[in-house]
C-alpha positions as CSV (number, residue, x, y, z in Angstrom):
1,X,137.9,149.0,23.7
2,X,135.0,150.5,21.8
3,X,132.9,149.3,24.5
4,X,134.6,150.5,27.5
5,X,134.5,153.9,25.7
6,X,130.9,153.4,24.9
7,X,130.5,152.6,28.7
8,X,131.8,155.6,30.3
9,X,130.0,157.9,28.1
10,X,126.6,156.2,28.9
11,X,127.4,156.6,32.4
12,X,128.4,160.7,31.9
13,X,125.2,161.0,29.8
14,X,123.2,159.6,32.8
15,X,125.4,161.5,35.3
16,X,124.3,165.1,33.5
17,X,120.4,164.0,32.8
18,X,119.1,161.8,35.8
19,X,120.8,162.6,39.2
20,X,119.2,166.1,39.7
21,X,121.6,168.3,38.0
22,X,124.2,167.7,41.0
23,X,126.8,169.1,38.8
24,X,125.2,172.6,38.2
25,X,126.4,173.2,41.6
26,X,123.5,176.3,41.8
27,X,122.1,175.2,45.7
28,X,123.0,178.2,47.9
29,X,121.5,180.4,50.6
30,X,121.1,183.4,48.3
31,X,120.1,186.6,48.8
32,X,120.0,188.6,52.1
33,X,116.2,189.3,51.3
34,X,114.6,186.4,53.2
35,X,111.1,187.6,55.0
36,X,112.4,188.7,58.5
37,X,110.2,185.8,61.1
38,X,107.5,187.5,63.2
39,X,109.9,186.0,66.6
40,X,113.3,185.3,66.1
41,X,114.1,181.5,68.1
42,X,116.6,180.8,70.0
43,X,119.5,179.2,69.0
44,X,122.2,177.2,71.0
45,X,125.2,176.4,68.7
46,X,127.2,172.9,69.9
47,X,130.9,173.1,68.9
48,X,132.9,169.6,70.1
49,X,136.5,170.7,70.1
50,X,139.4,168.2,70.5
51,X,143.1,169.6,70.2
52,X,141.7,172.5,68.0
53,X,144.3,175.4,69.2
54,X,144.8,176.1,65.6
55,X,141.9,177.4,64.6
56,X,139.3,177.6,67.9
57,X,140.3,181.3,68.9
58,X,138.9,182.3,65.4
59,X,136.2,180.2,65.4
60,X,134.7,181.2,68.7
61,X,135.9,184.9,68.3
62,X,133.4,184.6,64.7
63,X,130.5,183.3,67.0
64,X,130.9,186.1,69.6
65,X,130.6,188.8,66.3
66,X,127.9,187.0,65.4
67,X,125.0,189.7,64.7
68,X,122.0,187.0,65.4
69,X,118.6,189.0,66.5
70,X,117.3,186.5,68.8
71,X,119.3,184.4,71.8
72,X,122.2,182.9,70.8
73,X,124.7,180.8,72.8
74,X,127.8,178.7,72.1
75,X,128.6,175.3,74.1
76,X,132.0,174.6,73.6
77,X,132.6,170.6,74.4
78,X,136.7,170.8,75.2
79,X,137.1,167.1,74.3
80,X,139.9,165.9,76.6
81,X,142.4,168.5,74.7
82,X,146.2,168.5,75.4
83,X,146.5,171.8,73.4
84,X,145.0,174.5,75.4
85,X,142.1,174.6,73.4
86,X,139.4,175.7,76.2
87,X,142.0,178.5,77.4
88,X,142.3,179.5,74.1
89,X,138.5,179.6,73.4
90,X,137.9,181.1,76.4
91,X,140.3,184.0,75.6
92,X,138.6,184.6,72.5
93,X,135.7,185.2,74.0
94,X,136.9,187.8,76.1
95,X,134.7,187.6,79.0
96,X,131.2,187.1,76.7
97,X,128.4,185.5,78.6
98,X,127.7,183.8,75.0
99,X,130.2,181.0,75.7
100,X,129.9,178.4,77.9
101,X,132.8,175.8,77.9
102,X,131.9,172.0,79.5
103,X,134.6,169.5,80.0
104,X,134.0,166.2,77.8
105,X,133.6,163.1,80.0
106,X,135.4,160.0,78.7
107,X,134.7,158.5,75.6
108,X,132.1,155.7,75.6
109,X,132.4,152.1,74.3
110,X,130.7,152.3,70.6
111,X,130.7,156.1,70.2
112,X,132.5,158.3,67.9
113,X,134.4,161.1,69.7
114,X,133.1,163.7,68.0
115,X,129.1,162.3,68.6
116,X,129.9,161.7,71.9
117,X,130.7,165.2,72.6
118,X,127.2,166.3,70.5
119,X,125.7,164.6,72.5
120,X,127.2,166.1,76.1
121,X,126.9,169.5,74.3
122,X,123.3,168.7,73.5
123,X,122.7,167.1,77.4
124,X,124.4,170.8,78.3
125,X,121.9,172.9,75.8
126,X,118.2,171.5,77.3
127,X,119.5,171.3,80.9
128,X,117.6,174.8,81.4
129,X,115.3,174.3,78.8
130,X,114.9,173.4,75.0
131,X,116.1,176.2,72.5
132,X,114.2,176.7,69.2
133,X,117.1,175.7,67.1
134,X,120.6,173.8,68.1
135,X,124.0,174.7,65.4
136,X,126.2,172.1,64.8
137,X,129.4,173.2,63.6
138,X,132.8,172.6,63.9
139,X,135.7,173.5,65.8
140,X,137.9,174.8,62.3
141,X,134.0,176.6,60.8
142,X,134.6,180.3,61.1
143,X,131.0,182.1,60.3
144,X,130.3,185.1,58.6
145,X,129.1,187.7,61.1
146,X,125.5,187.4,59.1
147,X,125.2,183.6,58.3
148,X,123.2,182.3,61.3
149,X,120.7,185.1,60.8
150,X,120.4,184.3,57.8
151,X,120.0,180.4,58.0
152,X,117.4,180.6,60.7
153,X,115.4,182.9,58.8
154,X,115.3,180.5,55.6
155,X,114.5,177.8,57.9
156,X,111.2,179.5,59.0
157,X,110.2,180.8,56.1
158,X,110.5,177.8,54.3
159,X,109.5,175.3,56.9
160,X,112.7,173.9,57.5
161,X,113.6,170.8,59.7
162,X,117.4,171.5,59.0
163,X,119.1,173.9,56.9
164,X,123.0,172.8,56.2
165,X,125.9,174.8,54.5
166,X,129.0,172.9,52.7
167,X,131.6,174.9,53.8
168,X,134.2,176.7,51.8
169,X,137.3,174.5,51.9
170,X,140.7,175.5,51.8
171,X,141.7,174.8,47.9
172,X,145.7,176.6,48.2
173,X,148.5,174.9,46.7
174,X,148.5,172.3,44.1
175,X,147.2,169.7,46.0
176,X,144.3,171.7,47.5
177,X,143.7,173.1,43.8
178,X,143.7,169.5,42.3
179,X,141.9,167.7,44.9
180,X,139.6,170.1,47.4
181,X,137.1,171.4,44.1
182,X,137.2,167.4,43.3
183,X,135.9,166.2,46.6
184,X,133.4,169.1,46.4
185,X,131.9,167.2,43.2
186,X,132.3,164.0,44.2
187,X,130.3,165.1,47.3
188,X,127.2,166.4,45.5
189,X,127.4,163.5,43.2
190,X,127.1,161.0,46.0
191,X,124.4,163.1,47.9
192,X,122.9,165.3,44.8
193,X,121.7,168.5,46.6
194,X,118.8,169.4,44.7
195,X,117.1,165.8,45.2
196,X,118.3,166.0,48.6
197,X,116.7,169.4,49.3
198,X,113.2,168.0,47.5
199,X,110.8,166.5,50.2
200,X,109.4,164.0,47.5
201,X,112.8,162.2,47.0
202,X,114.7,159.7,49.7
203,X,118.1,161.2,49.7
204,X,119.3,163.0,52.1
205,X,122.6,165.0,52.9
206,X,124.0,167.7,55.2
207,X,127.5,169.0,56.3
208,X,128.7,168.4,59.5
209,X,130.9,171.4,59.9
210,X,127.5,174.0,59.6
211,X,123.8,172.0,60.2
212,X,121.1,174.3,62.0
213,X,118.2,171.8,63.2
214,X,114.8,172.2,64.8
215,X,115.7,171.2,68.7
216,X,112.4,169.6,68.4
217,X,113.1,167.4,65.1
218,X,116.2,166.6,66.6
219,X,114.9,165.1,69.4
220,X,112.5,163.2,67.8
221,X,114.8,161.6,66.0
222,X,116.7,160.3,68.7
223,X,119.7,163.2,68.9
224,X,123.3,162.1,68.9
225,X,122.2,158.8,70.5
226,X,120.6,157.7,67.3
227,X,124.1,157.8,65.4
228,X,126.1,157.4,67.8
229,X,128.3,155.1,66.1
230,X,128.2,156.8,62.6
231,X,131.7,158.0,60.6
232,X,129.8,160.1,58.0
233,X,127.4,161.4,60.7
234,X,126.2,164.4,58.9
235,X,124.4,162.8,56.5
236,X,123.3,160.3,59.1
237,X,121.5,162.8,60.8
238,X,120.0,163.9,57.4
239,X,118.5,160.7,56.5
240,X,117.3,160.6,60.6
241,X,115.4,164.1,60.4
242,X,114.5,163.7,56.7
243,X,112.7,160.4,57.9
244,X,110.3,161.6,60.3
245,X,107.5,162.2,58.4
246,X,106.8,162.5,54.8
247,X,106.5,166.4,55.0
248,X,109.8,167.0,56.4
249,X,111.9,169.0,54.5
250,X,115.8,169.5,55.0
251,X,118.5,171.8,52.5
252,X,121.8,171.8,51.7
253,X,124.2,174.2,49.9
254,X,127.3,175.9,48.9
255,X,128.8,178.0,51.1
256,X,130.2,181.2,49.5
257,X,131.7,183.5,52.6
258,X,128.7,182.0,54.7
259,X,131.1,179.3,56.0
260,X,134.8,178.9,55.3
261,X,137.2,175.6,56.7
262,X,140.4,176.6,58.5
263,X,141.6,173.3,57.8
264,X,144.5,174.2,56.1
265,X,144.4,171.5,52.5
266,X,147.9,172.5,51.2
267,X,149.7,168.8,51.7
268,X,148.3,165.8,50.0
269,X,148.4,164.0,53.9
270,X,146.0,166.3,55.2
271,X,143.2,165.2,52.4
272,X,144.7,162.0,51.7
273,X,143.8,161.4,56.1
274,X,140.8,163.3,55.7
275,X,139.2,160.7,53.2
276,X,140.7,157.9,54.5
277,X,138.8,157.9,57.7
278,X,135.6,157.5,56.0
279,X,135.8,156.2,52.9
280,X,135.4,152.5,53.5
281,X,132.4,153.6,56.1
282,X,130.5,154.9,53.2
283,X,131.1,152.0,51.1
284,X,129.8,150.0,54.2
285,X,133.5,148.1,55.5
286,X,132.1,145.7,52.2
287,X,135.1,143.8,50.7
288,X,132.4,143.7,47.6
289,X,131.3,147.7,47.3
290,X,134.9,148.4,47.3
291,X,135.8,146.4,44.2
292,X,132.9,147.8,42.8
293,X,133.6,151.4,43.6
294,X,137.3,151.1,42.4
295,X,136.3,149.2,39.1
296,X,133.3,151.6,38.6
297,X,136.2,154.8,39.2
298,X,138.7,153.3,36.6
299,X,135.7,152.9,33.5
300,X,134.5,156.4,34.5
301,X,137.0,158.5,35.5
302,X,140.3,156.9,33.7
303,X,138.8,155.0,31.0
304,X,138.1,158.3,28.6
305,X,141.1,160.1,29.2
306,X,143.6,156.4,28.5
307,X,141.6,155.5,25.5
308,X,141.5,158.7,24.2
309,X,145.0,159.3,24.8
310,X,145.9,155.7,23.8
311,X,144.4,156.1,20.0
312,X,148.4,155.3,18.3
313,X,148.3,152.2,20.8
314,X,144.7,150.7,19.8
315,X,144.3,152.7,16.6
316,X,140.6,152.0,17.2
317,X,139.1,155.6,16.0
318,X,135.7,155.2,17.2
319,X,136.6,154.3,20.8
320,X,139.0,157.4,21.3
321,X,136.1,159.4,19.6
322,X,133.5,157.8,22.2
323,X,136.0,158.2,25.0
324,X,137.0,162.6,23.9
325,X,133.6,162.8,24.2
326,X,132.6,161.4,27.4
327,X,136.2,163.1,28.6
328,X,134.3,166.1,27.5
329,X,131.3,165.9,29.4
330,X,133.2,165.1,32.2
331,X,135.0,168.3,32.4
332,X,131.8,170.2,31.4
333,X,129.9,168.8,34.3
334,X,133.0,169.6,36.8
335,X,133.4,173.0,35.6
336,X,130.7,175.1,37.8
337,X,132.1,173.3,40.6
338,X,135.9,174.3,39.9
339,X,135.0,177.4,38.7
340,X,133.2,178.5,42.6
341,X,136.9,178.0,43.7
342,X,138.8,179.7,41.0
343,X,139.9,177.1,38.7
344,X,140.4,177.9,34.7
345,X,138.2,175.3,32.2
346,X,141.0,173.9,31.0
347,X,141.6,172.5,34.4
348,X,138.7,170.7,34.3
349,X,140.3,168.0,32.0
350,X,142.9,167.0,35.6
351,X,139.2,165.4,37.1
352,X,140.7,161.9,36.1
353,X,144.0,162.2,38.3
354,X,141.9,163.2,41.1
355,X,139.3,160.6,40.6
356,X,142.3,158.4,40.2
357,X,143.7,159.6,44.0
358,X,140.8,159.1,45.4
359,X,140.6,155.9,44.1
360,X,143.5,155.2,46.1
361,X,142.6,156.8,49.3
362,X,139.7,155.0,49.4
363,X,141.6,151.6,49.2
364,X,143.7,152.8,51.8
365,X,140.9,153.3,54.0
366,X,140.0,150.0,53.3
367,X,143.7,148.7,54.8
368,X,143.7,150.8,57.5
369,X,140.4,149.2,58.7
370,X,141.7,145.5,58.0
371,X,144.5,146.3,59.9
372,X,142.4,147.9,63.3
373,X,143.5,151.3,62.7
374,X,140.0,152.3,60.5
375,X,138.4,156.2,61.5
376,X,141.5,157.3,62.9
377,X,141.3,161.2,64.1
378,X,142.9,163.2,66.8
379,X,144.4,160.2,68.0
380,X,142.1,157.7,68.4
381,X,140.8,155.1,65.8
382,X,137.0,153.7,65.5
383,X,136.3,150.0,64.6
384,X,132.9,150.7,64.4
385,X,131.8,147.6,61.4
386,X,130.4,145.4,63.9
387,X,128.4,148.0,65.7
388,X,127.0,150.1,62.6
């Protein structure tokens, strides 16, 4: 008992002093005081939309109030929707020259859908030559009227292959409070931001739903068609651009109002779906990782709390004092994340129950990809582990 307690504080200790101050959540866009660029480039933003009716009139009626200096156009990729997405979109636009909507061809053998419409949107962007910079973002990713603005021009001043915003994520309801500021931390823990934004380390991360990228750089590293077959394809494209030369240098941050999820997070389904998809991709469809990631969640995540809890069971002082403390810096290291969505300290001490959810997620993902149904999305399902 004493050391399994001893255990998970070890690993919390490490967690806080050797994987880049993840938790101090403190990598944003900042100011509005970036040096204005000497030319502003041009910008073509790629949005692939499948069944999106929900949320596509406010996300293309955002882009249209976007107040962007230089050129700026929007490619909408109608993926095959049975929703009236495109009408929808091109409603929103009312009648702006900015949009341009293209009708997705079928989906390829080996592609995802959502790459595969990238990559038509991309084909669609460079037909009349190549802008400066291509947006990817999503079909539920309202921006704020300034945000692209002010991406581009921390991208040139800063020499800036690609410049990504995490998106603010619907965190409503109980579910979305005890789960949506979780995956935010679990997220930056996985890829830590500030080692991820630091040209002298290896990782790399980005978020799909708002990723501005030198057209250039993009190419060069092979476009869509590079990770074609990728689940977690942000961070794909990351590692891609990241890996061109030694001097390339990529960001990622917190969205604040820069970038805000429609995706509504109020039912457990809609996250529990949501991480299911890819969850068992990241661990690399290994049989192995995923008894090591479930095993390495229990000691971590459920270990303090249980042997802190359980002290009348063991009666074994020492480990419930090991285990309150590592419980402690648990929360501690969570809170700056909770608190950039509202939540209290003292909810900081509920991390275990949604480490212990997504625990189980995550093994779902796992059966769902046994049983042929893995990267299911907007009806359709990927068994992309013998192509990846």
């Amino acid at each position: 008992m004493t050391f399994l307690a001893l255990f998970s504080l070890a690993a919390w200790v490490w967690l806080a002093l050797f994987r880049g101050g993840f938790w101090r959540a403190d990598q944003r866009l900042g100011d509005r005081t970036a040096p204005v660029p000497a030319r502003w480039p041009s910008v073509v933003a790629v949005v692939p939309a499948r069944d999106e009716a929900a949320t596509i009139g406010d996300v293309i009626a955002a882009h249209m109030a976007a107040a962007y200096p230089g050129d700026f156009a929007v490619i909408l990729v109608d993926d095959n929707s049975n929703d009236g997405t495109g009408d929808i979109a091109r409603a929103a636009a009312d009648g702006s020259d900015r949009l341009r909507i293209i009708d997705g061809a079928p989906l390829p053998h080996g592609w995802t859908g959502k790459l595969w419409a990238v990559h038509q949107g991309l084909t669609a962007a460079t037909a009349r030559g190549r802008p400066d910079y291509i947006l990817l973002t999503d079909a539920d990713i309202v921006l704020a009227p300034d945000t692209l603005t002010r991406l581009v021009a921390k991208a040139e001043a800063e020499g800036l292959s690609l410049a990504s915003l995490m998106a603010r994520l619907d965190a409503r309801g109980l579910w979305g409070g005890l789960l949506v500021p979780a995956f935010v931390f679990f997220f930056q823990k996985l890829y830590p931001f500030p080692l991820s934004n630091d040209p002298n380390e290896t990782s790399a991360a980005a978020a799909g739903g708002c990723m501005l990228v030198r057209a250039a750089d993009l190419g060069a590293a092979g476009g869509a068609a590079a990770i074609h077959d990728q689940l977690i394809d942000d961070c794909a494209l990351a590692r891609a651009v990241k890996d061109l030369t030694p001097a390339t240098r990529t960001w990622i941050g917190l969205a604040d109002d820069e970038a805000t999820s429609l995706r509504d997070n109020r039912s457990l389904s809609s996250i529990w779906t949501m991480v299911a998809r890819t969850a068992y991709a990241q661990l690399g469809f290994s049989p192995f990782m995923l008894a090591l990631a479930i095993i390495g969640m229990g000691l971590i995540y459920l270990a303090p709390p249980l042997i802190a809890l359980g002290y009348a069971a063991h009666e074994d002082g020492l480990a419930a004092g090991l285990a309150l403390i590592a419980w402690a810096i648990m929360a501690r290291l969570y809170y700056p994340t909770l608190k950039l969505y509202g939540g209290e300290a003292w909810q900081a001490a509920a991390l275990p129950l949604a480490g212990a959810l997504y625990a189980a997620m995550t093994v779902d993902s796992a059966i769902r990809h046994w049983r042929g149904r893995g990267g299911q999305w907007k009806g359709r399902h990927y068994d992309l582990s013998k192509t990846s």
